[in-house]
N, C-alpha and C positions, 0 to 999 in steps of 0.2 A: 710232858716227857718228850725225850727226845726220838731218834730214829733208829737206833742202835738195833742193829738183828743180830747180833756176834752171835750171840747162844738165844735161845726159847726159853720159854716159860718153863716147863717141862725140864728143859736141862738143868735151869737154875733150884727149881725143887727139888731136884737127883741130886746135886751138888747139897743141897741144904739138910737135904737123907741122910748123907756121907753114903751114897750109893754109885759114888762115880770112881773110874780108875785114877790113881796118883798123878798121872802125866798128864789130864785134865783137868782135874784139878787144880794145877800147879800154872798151868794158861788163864783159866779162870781166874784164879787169884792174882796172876800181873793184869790182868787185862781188869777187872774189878778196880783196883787203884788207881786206872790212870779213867774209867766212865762210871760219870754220876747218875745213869741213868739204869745202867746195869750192877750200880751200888744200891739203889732204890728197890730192883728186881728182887735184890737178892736179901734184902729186908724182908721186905715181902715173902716171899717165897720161906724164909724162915720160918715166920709167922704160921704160917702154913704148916710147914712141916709141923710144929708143936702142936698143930691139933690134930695132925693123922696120926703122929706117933705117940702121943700122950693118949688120946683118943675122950680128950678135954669136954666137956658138955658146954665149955661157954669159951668165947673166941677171948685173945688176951687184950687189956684195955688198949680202948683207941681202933682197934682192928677194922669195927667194922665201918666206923668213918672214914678210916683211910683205904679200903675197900669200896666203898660208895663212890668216895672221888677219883678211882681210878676209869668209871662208866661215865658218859655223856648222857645227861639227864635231856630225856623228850619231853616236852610239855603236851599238853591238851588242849583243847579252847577251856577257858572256866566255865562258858553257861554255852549249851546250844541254842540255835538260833530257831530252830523249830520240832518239837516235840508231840511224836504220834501219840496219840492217845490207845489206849489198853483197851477190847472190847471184853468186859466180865461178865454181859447178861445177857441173851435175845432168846424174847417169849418162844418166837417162834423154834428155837432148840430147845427152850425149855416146857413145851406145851401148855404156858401159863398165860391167863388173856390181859391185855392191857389194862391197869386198876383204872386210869386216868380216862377212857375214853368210853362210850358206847358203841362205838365202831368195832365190828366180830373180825377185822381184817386192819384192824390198828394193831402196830407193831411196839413192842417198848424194849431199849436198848437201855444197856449202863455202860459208861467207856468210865476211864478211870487214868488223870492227868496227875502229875506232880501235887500233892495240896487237895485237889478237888475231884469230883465225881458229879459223872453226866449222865442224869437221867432224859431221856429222851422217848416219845411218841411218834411213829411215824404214822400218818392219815392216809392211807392208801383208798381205790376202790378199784379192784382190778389192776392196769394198768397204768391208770390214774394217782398222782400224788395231788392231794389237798393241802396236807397240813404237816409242818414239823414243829412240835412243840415240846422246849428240853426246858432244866433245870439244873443250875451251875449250883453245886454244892458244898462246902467246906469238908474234907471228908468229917469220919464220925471222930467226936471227940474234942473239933477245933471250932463248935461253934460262932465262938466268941471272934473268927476271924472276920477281919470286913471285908468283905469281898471286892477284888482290885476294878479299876475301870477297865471295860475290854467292851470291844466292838466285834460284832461276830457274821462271819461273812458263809453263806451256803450258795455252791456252786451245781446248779442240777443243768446239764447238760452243755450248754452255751451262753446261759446266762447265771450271771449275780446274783443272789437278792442279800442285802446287809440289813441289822438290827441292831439291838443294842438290850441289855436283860433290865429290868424293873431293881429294884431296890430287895430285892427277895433270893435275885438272881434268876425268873422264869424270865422266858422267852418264846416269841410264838414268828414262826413265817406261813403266814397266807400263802399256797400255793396252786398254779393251774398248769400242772406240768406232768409229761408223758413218760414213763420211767424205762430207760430201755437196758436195764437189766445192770446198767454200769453203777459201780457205788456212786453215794451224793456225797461230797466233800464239804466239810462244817469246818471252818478256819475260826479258832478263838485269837482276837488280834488284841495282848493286851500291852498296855502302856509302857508297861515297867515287863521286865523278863522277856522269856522267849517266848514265841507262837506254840500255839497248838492246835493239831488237827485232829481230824473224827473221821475216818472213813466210816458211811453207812451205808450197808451190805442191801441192795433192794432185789 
């Protein structure tokens, strides 16, 4: 469309009402014949009018396509690039002890990714971290999925340590590290799609 501001939206609807004075009308309609942009308006605007005034339950054909194209469509990215993980379970809110471990001060977390579900162990003693050891899961239902290649990266304070899950999907990091209250970051890095991360609450 073009630039034409002669009359507003609004105006053209009042015109389309027949809720305008005669001597406006009568400018409207020289000045309609000579701009195609403000003959378009007043299509438009008709349109309209037949659904205020009829008070119609469904717009007249075409309407709402040519209503769509008069907005500038935003796009989105199609896939993010990295995706926080969901926390939906910790023992320790839940006052239930870790199934996995004999440790009275192991932790067990469930986060919950796009497709899959992390179960998780944390091996605490005091202030001490030993051991984190998860499990990448299909959620329920989709056994039959093969679970994608991913490398998986845990950042506890200034160092790395990277792994890789077993054929099952478990995963274990040895650890000898001092927990100073900040979460530990679990990067899922896989091949295909977007990252996922785990913050774990220590």
């Amino acid at each position: 469309m073009g630039s034409c501001n002669q009359y507003d939206n609004l105006l053209w609807l009042s015109y389309a009402r027949g809720r305008l004075d005669s001597s406006v009308v009568r400018e409207m309609e020289s000045h309609v014949g000579t701009c195609d942009e403000c003959r378009e308006h007043l299509s438009f605007s008709r349109k309209i009018a037949a659904i205020i005034d009829v008070e119609s339950p469904e717009p007249p054909e075409g309407w709402t396509e040519e209503a769509a194209a008069k907005f500038e469509y935003i796009g989105f990215p199609e896939t993010p690039s990295e995706i926080v993980a969901n926390l939906v379970f910790d023992s320790y809110l839940h006052a239930t002890e870790a199934v996995r471990s004999r440790n009275p001060e192991a932790r067990h977390l469930t986060f919950e990714l796009p497709g899959f579900d992390i179960d998780l162990w944390v091996e605490t003693s005091g202030r001490h971290l030993s051991t984190v050891t998860g499990h990448l899961m299909p959620k329920a239902g989709r056994s039959a999925v093969i679970l994608p290649e991913v490398r998986l990266e845990l950042q506890v304070e200034d160092r790395v340590y990277s792994t890789t899950p077993n054929g099952f999907g478990e995963f274990s990091f040895p650890l000898d590290a001092h927990l100073d209250g900040e979460p530990l970051e679990l990067r899922f890095i896989f091949k295909e799609g977007p990252c996922g991360t785990v913050f774990i609450p220590c």
